[in-house]
LUMDREN-405006 format. One record per residue: residue in three letters; y negated, z, x negated of N, C-alpha, C, O, CB in turn. Coordinates in nm, 2 decimals, always signed. Each point is the difference from the previous one (the first is absolute). Glycine has a CB too. Layout:
% residues N
NUVEX,type,n_py,n_pz,n_px,ca_py,ca_pz,ca_px,c_py,c_pz,c_px,o_py,o_pz,o_px,cb_py,cb_pz,cb_px
NUVEX,ALA,Y,Z,X,Y,Z,X,Y,Z,X,Y,Z,X,Y,Z,X .
...
//
This chain:
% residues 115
NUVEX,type,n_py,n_pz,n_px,ca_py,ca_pz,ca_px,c_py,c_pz,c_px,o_py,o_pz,o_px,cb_py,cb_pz,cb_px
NUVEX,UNK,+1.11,-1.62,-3.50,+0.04,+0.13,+0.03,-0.10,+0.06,+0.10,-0.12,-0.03,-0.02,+0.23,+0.06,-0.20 .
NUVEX,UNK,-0.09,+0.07,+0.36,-0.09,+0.05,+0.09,-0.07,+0.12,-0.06,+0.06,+0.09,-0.05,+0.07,-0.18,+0.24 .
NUVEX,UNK,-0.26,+0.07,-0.18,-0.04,+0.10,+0.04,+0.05,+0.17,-0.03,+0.10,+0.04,+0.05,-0.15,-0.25,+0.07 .
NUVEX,UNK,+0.00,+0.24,-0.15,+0.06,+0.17,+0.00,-0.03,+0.11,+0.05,-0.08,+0.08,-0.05,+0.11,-0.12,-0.11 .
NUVEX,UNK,+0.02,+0.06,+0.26,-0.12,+0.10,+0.12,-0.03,+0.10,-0.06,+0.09,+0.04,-0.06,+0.00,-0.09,+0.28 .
NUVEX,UNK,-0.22,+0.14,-0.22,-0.04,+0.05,-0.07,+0.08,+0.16,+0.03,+0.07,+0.00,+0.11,-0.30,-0.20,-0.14 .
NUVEX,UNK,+0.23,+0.31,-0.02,+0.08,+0.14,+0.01,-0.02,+0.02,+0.12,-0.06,-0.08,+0.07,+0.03,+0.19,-0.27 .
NUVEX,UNK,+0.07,-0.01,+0.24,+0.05,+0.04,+0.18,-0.11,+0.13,-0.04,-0.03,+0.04,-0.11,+0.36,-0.11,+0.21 .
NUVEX,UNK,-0.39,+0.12,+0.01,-0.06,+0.13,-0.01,+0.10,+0.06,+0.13,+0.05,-0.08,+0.08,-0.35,+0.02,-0.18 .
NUVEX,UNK,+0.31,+0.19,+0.13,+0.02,+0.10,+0.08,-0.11,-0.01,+0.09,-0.11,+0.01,-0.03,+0.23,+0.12,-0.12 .
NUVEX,UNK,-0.07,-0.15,+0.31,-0.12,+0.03,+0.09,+0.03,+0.13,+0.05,+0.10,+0.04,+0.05,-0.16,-0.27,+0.02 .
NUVEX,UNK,-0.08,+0.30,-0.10,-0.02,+0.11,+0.07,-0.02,+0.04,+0.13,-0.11,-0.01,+0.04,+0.06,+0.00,-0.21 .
NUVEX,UNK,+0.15,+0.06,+0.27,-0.04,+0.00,+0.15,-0.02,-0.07,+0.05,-0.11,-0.01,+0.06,+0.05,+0.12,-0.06 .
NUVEX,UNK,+0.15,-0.21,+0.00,-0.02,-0.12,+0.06,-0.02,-0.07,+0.16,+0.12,-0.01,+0.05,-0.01,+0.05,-0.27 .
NUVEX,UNK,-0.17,-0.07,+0.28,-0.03,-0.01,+0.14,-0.02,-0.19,+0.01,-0.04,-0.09,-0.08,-0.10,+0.39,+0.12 .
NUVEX,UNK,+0.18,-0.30,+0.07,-0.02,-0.15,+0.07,-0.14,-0.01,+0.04,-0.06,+0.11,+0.04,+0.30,-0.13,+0.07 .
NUVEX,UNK,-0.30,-0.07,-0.12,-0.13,-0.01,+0.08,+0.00,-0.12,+0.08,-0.08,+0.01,+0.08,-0.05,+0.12,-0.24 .
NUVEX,UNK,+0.17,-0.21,+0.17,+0.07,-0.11,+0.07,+0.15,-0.01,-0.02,+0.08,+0.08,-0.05,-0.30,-0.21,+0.03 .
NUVEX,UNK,+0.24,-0.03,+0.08,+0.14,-0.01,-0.08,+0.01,-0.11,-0.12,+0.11,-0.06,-0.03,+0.00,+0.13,+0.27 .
NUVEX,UNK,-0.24,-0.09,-0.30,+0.05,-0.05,-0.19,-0.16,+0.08,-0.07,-0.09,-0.05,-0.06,+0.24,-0.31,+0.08 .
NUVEX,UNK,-0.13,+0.45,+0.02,-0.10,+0.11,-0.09,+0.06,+0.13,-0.02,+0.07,+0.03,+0.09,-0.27,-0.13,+0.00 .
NUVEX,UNK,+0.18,+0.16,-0.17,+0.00,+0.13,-0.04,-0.10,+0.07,-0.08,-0.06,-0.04,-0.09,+0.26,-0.03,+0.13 .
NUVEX,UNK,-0.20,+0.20,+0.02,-0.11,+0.07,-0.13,+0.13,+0.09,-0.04,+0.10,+0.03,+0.06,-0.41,-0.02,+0.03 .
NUVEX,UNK,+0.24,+0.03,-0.24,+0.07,+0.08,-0.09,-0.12,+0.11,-0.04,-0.11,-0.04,-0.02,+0.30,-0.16,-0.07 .
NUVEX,UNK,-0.15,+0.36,+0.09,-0.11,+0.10,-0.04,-0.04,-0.02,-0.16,-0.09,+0.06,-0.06,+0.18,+0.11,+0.24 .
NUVEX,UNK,+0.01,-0.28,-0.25,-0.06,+0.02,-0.15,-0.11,-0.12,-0.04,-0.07,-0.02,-0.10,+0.33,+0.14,+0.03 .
NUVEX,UNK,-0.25,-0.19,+0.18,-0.04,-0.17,-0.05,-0.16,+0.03,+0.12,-0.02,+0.06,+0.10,+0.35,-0.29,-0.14 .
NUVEX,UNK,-0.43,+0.14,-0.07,-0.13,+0.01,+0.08,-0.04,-0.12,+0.14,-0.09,+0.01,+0.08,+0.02,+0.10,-0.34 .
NUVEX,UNK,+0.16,-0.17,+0.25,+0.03,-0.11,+0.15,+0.14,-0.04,+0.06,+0.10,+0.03,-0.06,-0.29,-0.15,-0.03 .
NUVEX,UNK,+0.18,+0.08,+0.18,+0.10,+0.00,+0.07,+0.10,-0.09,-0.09,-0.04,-0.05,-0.10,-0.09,+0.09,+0.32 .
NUVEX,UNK,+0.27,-0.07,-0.16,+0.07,-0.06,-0.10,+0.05,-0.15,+0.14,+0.08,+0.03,+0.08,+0.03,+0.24,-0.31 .
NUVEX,UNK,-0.17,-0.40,+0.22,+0.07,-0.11,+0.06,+0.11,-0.06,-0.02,+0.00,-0.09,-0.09,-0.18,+0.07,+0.11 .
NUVEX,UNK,+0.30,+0.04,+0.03,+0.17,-0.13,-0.04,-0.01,-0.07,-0.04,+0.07,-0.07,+0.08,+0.03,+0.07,+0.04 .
NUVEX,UNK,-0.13,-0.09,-0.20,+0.00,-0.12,-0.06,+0.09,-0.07,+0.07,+0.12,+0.05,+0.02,-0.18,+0.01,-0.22 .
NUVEX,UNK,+0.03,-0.21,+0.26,+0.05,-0.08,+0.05,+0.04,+0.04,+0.18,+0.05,-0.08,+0.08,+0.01,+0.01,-0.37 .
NUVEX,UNK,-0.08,+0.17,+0.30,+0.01,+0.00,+0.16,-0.11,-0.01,+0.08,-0.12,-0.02,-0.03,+0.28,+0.15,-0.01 .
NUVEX,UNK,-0.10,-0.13,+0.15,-0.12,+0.03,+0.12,+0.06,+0.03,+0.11,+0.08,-0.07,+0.07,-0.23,-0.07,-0.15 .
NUVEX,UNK,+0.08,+0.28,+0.11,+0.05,+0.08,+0.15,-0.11,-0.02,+0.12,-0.12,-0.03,+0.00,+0.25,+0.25,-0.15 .
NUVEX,UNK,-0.02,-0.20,+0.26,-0.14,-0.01,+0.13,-0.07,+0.06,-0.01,+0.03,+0.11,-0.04,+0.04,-0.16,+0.18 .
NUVEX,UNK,-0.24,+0.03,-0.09,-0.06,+0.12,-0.02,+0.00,+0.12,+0.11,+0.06,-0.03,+0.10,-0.18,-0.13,-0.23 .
NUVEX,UNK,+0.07,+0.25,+0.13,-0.03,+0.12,+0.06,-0.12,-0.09,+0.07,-0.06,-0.11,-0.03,+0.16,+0.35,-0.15 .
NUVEX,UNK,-0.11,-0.13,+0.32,-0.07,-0.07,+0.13,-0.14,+0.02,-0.06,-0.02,+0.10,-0.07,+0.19,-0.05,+0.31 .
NUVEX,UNK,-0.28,-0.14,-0.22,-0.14,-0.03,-0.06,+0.02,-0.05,-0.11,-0.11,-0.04,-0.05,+0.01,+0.17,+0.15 .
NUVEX,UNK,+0.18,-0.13,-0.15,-0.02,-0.05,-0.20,-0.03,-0.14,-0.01,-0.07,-0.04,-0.09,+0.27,+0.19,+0.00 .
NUVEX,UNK,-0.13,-0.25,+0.20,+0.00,-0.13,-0.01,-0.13,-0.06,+0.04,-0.03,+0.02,+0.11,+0.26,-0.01,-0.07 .
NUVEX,UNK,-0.31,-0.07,-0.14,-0.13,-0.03,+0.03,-0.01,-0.12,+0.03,+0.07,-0.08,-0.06,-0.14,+0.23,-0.06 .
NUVEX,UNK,-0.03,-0.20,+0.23,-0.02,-0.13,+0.07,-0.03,-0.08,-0.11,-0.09,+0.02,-0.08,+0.01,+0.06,+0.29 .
NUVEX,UNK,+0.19,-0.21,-0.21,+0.03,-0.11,-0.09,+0.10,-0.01,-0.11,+0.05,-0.09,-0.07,-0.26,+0.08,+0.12 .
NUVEX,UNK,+0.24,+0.16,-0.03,+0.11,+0.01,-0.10,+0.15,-0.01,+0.01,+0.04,+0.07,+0.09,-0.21,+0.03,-0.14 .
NUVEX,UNK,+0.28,-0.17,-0.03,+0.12,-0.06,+0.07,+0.09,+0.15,-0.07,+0.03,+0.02,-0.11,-0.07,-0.36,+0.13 .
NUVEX,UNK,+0.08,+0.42,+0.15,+0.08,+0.12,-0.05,+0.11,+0.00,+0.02,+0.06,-0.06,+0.09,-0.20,+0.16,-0.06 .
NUVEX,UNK,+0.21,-0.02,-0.13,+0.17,-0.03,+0.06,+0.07,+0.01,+0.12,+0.10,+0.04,-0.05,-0.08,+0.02,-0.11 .
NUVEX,UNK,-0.01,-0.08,+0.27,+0.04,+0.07,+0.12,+0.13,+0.08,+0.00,+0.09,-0.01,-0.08,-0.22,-0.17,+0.18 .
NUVEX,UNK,+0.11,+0.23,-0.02,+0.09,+0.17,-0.02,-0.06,+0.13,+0.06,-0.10,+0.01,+0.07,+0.17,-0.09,-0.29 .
NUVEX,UNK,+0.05,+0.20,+0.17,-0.07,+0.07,+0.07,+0.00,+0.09,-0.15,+0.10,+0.04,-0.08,-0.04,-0.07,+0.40 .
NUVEX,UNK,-0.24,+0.06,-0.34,-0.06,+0.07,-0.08,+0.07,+0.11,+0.00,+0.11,+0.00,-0.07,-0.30,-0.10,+0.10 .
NUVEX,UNK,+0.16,+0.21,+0.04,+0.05,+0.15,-0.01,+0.11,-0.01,-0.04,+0.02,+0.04,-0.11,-0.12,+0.07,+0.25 .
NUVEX,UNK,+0.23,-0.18,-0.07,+0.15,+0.01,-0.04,+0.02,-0.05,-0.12,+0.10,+0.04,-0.06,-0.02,-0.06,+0.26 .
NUVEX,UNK,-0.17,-0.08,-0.28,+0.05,-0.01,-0.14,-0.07,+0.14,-0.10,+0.05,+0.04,-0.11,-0.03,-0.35,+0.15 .
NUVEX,UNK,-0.13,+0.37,+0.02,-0.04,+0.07,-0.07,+0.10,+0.14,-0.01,+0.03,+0.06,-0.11,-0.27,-0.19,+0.15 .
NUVEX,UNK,+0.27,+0.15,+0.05,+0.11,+0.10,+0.02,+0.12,-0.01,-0.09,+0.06,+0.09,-0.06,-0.14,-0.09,+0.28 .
NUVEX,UNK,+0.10,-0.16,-0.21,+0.14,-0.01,-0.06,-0.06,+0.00,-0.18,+0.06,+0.01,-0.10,+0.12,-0.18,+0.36 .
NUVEX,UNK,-0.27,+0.15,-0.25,-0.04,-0.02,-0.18,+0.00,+0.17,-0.05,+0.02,+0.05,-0.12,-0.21,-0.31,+0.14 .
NUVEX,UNK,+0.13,+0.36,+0.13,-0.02,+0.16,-0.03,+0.18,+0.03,-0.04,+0.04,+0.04,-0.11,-0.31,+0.05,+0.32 .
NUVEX,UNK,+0.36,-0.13,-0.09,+0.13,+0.03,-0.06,+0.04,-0.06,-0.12,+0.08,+0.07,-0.06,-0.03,-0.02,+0.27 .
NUVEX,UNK,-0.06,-0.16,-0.28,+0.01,-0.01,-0.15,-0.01,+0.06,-0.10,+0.08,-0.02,-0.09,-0.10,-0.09,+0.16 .
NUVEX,UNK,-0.11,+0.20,-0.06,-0.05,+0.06,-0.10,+0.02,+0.11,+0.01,-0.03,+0.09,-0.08,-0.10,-0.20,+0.06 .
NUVEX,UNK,+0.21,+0.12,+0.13,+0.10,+0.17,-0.03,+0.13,-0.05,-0.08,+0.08,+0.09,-0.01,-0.14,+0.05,+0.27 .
NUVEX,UNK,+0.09,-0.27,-0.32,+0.12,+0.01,-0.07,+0.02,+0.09,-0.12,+0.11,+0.05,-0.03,-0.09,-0.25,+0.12 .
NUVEX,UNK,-0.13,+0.21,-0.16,+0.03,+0.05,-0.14,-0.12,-0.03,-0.04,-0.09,-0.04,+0.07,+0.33,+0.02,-0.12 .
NUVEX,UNK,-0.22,+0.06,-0.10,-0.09,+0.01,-0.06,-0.13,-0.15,+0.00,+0.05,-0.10,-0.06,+0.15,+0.30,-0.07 .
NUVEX,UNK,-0.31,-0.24,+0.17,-0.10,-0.10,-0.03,-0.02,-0.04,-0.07,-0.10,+0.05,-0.05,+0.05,-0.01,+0.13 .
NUVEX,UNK,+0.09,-0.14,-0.15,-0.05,-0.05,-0.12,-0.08,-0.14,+0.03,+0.04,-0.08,+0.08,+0.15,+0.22,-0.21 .
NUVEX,UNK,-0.29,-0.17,+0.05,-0.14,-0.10,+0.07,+0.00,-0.08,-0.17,-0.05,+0.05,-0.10,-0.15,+0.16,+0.33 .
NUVEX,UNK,+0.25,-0.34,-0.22,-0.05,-0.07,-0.13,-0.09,-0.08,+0.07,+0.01,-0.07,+0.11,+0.19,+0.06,-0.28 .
NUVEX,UNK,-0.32,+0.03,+0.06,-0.13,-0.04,+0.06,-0.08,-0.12,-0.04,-0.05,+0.00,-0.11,+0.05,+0.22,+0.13 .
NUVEX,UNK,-0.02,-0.30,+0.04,-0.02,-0.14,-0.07,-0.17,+0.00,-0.01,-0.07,+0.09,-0.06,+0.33,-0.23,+0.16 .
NUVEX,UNK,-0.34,+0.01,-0.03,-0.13,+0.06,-0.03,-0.05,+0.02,+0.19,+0.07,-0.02,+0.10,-0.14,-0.14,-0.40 .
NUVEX,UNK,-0.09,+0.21,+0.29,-0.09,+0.01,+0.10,+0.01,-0.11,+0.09,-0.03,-0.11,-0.05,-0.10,+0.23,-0.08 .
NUVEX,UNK,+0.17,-0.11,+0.30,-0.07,-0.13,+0.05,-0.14,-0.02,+0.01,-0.06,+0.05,-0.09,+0.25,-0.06,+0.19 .
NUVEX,UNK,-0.28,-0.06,+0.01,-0.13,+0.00,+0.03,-0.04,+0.13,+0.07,-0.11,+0.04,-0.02,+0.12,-0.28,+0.03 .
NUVEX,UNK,+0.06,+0.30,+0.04,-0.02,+0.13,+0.05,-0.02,+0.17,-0.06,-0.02,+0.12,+0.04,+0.14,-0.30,+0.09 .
NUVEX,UNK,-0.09,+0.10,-0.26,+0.01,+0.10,-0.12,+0.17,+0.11,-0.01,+0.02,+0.09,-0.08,-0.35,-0.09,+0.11 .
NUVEX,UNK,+0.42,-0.05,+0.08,+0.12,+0.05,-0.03,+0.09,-0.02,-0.10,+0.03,-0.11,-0.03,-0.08,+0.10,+0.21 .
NUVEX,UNK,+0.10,+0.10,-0.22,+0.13,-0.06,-0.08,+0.11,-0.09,+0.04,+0.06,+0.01,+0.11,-0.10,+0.18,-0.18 .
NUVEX,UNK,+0.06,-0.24,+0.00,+0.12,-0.07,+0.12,+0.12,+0.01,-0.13,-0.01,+0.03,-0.12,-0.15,-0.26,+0.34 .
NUVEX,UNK,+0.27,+0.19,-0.15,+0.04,+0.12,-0.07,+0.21,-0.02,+0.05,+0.02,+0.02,+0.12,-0.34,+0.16,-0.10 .
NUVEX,UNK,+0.44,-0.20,-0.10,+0.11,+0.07,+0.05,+0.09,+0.09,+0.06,+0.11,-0.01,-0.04,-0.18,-0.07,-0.04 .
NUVEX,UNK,+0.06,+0.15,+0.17,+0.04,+0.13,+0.06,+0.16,-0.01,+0.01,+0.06,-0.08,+0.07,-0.30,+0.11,+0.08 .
NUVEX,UNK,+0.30,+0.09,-0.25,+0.13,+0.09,+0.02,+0.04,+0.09,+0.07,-0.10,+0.07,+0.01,+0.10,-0.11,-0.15 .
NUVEX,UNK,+0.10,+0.08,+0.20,+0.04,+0.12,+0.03,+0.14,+0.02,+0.00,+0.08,-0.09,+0.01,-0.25,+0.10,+0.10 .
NUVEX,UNK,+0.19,+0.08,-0.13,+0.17,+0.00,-0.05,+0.04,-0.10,-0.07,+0.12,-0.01,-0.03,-0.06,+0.10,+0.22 .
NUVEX,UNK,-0.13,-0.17,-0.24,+0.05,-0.11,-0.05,+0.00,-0.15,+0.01,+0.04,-0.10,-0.06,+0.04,+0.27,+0.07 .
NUVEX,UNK,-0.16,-0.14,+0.15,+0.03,-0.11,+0.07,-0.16,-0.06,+0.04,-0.08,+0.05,+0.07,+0.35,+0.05,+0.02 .
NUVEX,UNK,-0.28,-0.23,-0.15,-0.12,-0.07,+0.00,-0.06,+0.00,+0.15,+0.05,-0.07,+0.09,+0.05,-0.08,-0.30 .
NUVEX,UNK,-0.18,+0.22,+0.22,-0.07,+0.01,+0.15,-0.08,-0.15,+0.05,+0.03,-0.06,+0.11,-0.08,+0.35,-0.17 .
NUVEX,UNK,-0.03,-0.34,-0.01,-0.01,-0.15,+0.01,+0.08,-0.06,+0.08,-0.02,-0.02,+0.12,-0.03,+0.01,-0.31 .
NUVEX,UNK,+0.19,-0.02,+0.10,+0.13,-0.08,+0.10,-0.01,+0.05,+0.08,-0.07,-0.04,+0.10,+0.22,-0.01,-0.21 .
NUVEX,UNK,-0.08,+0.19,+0.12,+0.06,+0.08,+0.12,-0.12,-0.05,+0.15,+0.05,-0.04,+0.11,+0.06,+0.29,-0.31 .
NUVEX,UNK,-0.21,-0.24,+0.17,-0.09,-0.04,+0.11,+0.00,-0.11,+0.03,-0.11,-0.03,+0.06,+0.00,+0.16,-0.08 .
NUVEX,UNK,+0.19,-0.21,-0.01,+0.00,-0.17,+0.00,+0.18,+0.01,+0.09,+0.04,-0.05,+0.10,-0.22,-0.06,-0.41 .
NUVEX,UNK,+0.23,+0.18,+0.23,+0.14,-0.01,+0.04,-0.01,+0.07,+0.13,+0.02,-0.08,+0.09,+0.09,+0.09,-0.33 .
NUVEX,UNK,-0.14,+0.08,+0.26,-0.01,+0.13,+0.14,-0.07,-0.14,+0.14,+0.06,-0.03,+0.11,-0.19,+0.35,-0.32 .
NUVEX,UNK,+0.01,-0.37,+0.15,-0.06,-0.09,+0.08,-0.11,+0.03,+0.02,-0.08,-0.08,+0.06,+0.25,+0.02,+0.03 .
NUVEX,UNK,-0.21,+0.17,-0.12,-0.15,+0.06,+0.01,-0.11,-0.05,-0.09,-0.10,+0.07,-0.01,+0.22,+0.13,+0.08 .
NUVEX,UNK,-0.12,-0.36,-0.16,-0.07,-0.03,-0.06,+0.04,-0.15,-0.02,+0.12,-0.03,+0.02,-0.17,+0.27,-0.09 .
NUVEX,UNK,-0.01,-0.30,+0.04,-0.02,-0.15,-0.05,-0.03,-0.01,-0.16,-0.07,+0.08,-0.06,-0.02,-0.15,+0.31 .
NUVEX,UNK,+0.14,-0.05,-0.29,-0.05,-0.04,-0.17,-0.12,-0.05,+0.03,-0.01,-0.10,+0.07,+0.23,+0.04,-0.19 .
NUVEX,UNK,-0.34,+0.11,+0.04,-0.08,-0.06,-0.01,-0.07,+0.00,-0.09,+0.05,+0.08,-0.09,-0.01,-0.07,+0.25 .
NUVEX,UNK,-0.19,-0.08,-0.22,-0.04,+0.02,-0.07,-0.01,+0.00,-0.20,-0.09,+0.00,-0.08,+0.11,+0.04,+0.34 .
NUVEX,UNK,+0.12,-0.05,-0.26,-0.01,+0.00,-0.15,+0.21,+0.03,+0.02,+0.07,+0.07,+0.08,-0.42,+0.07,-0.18 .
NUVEX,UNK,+0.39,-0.25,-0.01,+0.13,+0.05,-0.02,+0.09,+0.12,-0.02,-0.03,+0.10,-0.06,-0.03,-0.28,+0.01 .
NUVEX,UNK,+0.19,+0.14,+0.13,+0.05,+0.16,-0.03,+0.14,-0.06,+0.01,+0.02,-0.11,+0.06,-0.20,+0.31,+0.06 .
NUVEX,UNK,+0.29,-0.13,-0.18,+0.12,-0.02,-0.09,+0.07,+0.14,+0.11,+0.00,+0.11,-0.04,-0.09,-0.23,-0.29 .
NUVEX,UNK,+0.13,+0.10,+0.40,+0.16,+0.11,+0.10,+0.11,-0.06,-0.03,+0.11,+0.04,+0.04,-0.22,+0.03,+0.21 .
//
């Protein structure tokens, strides 16, 4: 039997800070997508490191219009190395994860994910 993702919290004020991050005003770190990966925003990509290619700002934008669907809800799994949450993201209903996979503004990466 899987796993049982742990309760959803409500994000508070929710903002994009890339396009597979978000902060929430109630949670004390940022919240990371589980299993994605968005382009980065210009300087983020550090020498040696293999980045998604794309264009950073437009997925972050399109992740800011997601989070105007409705209400946020963040099931939160554990810390990565960065000390983020990482974490499920809802809105209206609709698994933001996928949606940034589906849209094209993100790649699977990192750790499995079920759309």
């Amino acid at each position: 039997m899987p796993a049982a993702l742990p309760p959803a919290i409500i994000c508070q004020a929710p903002r994009a800070v890339d396009g597979d991050t978000i902060r929430c005003a109630n949670l004390d770190q940022s919240v990371r997508l589980t299993g994605i990966d968005a382009p980065e925003l210009a300087g983020h990509c550090r020498r040696g490191r293999r980045c998604t290619p794309g264009d950073g700002p437009a997925a972050k934008r399109a992740l800011a219009g997601l989070l105007r669907l409705g209400p946020v809800r963040v099931a939160l799994g554990p810390r990565d190395h960065y000390g983020r949450h990482l974490g499920t993201v809802l809105a209206g209903g609709i698994n933001l994860n996928c949606e940034m996979i589906r849209r094209g503004h993100a790649v699977r990466r990192y750790s499995p994910i079920s759309c």
